[in-house]
C-alpha positions in Angstrom: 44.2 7.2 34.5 42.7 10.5 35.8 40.2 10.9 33.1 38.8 7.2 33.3 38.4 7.2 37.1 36.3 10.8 37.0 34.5 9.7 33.9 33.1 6.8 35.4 33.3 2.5 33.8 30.9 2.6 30.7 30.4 6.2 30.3 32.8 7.1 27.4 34.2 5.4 24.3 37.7 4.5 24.1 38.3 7.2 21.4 36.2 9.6 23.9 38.6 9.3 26.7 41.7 9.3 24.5 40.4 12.9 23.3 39.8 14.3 26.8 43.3 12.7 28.1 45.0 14.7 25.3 43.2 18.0 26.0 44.3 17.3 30.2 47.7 16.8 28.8 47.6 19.8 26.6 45.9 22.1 28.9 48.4 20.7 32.0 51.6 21.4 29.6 50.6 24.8 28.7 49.8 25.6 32.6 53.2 24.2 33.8 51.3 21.6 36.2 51.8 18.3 37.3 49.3 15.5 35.5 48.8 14.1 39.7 48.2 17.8 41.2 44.7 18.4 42.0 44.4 21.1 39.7 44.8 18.6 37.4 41.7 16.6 38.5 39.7 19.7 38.2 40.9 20.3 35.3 39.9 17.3 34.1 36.5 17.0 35.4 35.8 20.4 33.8 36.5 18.6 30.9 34.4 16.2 31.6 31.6 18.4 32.1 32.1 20.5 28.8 32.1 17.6 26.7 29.4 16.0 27.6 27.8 19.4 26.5 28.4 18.7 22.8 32.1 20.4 22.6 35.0 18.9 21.7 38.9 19.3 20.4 39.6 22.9 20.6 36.6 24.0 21.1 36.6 22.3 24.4 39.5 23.3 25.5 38.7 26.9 24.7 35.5 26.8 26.6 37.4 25.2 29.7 40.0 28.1 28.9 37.1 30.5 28.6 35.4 28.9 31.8 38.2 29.6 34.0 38.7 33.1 32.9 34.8 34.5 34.0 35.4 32.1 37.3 38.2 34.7 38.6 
């Protein structure tokens, strides 16, 4: 699993990971890209990196949204 590998053994709760695997899956579907490319595994360690901020469910996925957007 993408998320687990980047996240690192010991680091996140089993309900933690579920939650950032969901927000890959959504944020992959809604960008039309493959859950293997490595956009994916950026996506996912920006992910990563906003939740351990403090954010989470849609609030993290609009500050990776948001992120990406002031990054162009």
């Amino acid at each position: 699993m993408l998320i687990k590998r980047l996240a690192g053994e010991g680091v996140f709760e089993h309900e933690e990971l579920d939650l950032l695997r969901e927000a890959l899956d959504q944020l992959c579907l809604l960008r039309g890209i493959s859950i293997q490319s490595p956009e994916a595994e950026a996506i996912a360690q920006a992910l990563i990196t906003h939740y351990t901020t403090g954010l989470r469910g849609e609030e993290l996925i609009r500050a990776f949204i948001a992120s990406r957007h002031s990054a162009r």
